[in-house]
N, C-alpha and C positions, 0 to 999 in steps of 0.2 A: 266835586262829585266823584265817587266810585262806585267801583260794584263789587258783589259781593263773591268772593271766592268762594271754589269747593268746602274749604276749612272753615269757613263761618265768618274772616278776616274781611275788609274791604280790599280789590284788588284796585290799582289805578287803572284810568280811562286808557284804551288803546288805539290806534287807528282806524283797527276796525271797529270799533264802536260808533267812531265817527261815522267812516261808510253805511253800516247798516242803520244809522239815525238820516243822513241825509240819501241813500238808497242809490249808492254811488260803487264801484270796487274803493278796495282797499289800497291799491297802485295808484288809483287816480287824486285819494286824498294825500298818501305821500305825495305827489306831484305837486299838487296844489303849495303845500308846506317847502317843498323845496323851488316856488317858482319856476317848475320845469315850463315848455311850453306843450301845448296839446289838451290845455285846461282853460275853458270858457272863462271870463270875468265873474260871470253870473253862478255857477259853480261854483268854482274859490269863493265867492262870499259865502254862497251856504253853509261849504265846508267850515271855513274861520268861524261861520256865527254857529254852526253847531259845536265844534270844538269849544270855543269859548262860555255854549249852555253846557256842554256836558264838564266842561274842568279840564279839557286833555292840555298837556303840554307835552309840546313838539319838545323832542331831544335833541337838541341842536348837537349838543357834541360827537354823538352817535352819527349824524347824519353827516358832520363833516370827515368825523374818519372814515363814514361808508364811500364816502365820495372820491377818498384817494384807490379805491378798488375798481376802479374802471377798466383795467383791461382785466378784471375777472369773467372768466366763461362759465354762463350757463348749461349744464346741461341736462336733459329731462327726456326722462325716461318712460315708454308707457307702463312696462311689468316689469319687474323685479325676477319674476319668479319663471321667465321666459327667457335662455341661454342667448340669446339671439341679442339679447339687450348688456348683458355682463360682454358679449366679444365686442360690442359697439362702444361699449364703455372703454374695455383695452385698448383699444387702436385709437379712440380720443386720446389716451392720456400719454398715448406712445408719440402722438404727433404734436400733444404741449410740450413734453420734454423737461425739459431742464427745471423746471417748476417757477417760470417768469411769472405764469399765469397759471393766479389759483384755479381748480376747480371747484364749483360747486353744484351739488347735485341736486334735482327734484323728480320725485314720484307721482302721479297720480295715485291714489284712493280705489281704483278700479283700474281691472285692464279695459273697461267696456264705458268709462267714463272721461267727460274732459277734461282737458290739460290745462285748462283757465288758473284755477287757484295755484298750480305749483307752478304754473308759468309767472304769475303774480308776485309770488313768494319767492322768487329766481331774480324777478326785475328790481323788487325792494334789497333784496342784497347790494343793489350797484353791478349789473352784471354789465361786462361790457359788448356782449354778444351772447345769444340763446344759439344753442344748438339743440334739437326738438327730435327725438327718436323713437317714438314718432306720433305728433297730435292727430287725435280724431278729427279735431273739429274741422269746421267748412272754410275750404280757402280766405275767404272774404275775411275771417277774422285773422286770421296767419298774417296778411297782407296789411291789416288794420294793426296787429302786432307791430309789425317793420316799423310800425311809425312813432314807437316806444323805444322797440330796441332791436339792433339789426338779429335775422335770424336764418340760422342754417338747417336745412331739412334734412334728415338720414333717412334712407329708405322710402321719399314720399316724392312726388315733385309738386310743387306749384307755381305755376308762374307766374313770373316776374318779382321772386324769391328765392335767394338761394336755394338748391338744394342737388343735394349729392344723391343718388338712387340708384338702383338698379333695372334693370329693360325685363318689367313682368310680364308684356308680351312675350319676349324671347323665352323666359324662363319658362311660364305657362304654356308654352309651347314644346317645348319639350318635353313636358311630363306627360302633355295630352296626345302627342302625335307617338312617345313611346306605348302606352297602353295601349291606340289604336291599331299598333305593330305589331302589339301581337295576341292581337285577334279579338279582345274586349268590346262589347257594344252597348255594355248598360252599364257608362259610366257617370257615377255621380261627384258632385264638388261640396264638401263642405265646407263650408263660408264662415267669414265672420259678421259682425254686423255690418249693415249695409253704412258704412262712414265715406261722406267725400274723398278723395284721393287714396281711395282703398278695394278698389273695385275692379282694376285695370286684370286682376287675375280672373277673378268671377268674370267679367264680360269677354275674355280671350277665349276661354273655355265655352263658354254659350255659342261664341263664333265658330268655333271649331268644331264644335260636336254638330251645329246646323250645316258648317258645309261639307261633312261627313254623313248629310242623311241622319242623324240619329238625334235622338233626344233628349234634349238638357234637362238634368235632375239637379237642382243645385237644393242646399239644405242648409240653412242658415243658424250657425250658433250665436247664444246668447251673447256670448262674448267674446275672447280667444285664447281661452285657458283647455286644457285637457276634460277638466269636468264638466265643461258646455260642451263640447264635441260629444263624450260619451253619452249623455241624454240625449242630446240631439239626434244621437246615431240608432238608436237601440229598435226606433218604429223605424226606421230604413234599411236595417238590415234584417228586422222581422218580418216584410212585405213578402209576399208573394213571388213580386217579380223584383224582386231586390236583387241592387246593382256587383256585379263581377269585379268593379274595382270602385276606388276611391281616389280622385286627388284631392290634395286638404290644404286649405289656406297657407298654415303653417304647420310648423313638425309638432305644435302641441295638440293641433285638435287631429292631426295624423295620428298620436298616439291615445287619444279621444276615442276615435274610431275605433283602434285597434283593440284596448280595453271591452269597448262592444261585440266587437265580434267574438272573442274569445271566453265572454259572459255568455254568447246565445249558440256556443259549440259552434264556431267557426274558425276553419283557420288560414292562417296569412302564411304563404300566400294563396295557398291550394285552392279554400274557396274564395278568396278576396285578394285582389290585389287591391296597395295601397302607396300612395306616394304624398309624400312632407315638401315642406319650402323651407329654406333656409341654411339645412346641414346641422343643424345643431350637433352639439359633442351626444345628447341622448341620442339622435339617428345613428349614431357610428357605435352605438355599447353593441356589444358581441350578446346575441340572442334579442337585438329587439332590429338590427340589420335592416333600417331604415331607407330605403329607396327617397330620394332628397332632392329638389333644387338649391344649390350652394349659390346665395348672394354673395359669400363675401364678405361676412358681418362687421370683421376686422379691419376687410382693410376700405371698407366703407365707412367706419367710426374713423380709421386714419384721414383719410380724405376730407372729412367732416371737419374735424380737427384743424388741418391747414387751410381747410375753406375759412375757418374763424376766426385763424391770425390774419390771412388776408384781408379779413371784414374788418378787424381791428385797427388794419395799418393803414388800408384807405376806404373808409365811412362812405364814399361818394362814389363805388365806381360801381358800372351796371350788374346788374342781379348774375350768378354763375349757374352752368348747369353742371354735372360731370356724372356721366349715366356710365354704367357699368354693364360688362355682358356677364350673367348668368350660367351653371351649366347643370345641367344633370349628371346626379352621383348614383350608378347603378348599385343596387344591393338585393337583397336575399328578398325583399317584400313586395317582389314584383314576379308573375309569372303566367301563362295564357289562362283562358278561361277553363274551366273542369272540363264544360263539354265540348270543347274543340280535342 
């Protein structure tokens, strides 16, 4: 049996055709095919006896060359189109080196969606370690992950998982104790969506503005691109009692914001101050003088990187952390409130 191509042709049966007939992922039917373990008896047969209704035949020789790429590294990326992920990507490849170990790379589909399917598509490679930069999803499957394929976290922590990260309390604390310094008291956060292990800045900020007496205004974007911030922003800087400054998840929905304000004849910093996470090279362009928490993105992908040879060279030793401090990069888009 086949099916039928774009062009009108029959295409051959594929893996995934098997999963979506026995309602299984596509990683677990490769598994089944390669006798990995972590696949039921009762599974594997569905798999085989759907396989065998639909026509698929396994590629043995495919599978066995894929097999010699075992110490290939995964890595996956949430955005492409987010600077923070291109420097993370540098400092991986500065820390494989010599090119022992292939790279290869996966995307998500969205920055606001899961990393399932090109985490998927990263294991069917033969990857011999995922380095994850950085999944939404909820720990519980990160950790359910591990038991596929070992994996190293950028920018996230979970425990009893690798992961490499940086101290968002510490950062988030700097950007909110500098605007309270000089003199701000209606300040809001723009968020991204509320995902497991992505929160640690949103909830420092809530902290801090309660034990400051004042009132947390946080604003949730759709996602974490520049064009969710900018919507997001436009009824919050049109308010009434709209807030003197901004801290922003990241430097994309910082320049989210900034887009808004300068749409509703605002300007930064005069009437707004504003502060980014990350550093990006956009926070440092000459006229957009981006006030910044600098992770480190670099040499956090490096670290990442040597987390993964390590995972390579011994499969069995206890999960790592390696936290980083953070700092605040002053700039031109920060300044007290008008009426002070």
């Amino acid at each position: 049996m086949s099916f039928p191509a774009a062009s009108g042709r029959r295409r051959p049966v594929t893996q995934e055709d098997v999963a979506r007939a026995v309602g299984v992922s596509r990683t677990l039917v490769s598994f089944a095919f390669r006798g990995a373990p972590g696949v039921s008896p009762e599974t594997r047969d569905a798999i085989l006896e759907a396989a065998r209704r639909l026509g698929y035949r396994h590629n043995v020789l495919a599978a066995g060359l894929a097999s010699k790429r075992a110490s290939a590294v995964g890595l996956y990326l949430l955005d492409l189109h987010n600077e923070v992920y291109a420097d993370i990507f540098a400092g991986v490849s500065e820390a494989l080196g010599d090119g022992a170990h292939r790279l290869i790379l996966g995307v998500t589909d969205s920055p606001s969606g899961s990393g399932r399917a090109a985490a998927d598509s990263l294991i069917e490679a033969r990857i011999g370690v995922l380095i994850a930069a950085t999944l939404t999803d909820p720990d519980a499957y990160i950790r359910e992950l591990t038991q596929t394929v070992p994996v190293v976290n950028v920018a996230r922590r979970v425990p009893g998982v690798d992961s490499i990260y940086s101290d968002d309390r510490a950062g988030t604390s700097a950007a909110v104790s500098h605007l309270l310094g000089l003199g701000h008291t209606r300040i809001a956060h723009m968020a991204g969506p509320p995902h497991e292990g992505h929160l640690e800045r949103r909830r420092t900020y809530e902290r801090l503005m309660v034990s400051a007496g004042l009132e947390p205004r946080v604003v949730p974007a759709q996602d974490y691109t520049q064009e969710a911030a900018e919507r997001a922003a436009h009824a919050l800087l049109a308010a009434p009692e709209r807030p003197t400054a901004v801290f922003a998840h990241n430097d994309e929905l910082a320049l989210g914001v900034r887009e808004a304000a300068y749409a509703l004849g605002l300007r930064v910093p005069q009437d707004l101050s504003l502060i980014g996470y990350d550093n990006s090279r956009l926070a440092r362009l000459r006229g957009i003088d981006l006030t910044s928490v600098d992770l480190h993105a670099r040499d956090l992908g490096k670290a990442a990187g040597e987390a993964a040879l390590e995972r390579l060279a011994q499969p069995e030793a206890p999960a790592m952390e390696r936290r980083s401090e953070p700092h605040l990069v002053l700039r031109a888009s920060t300044a007290g409130p008008a009426s002070s």
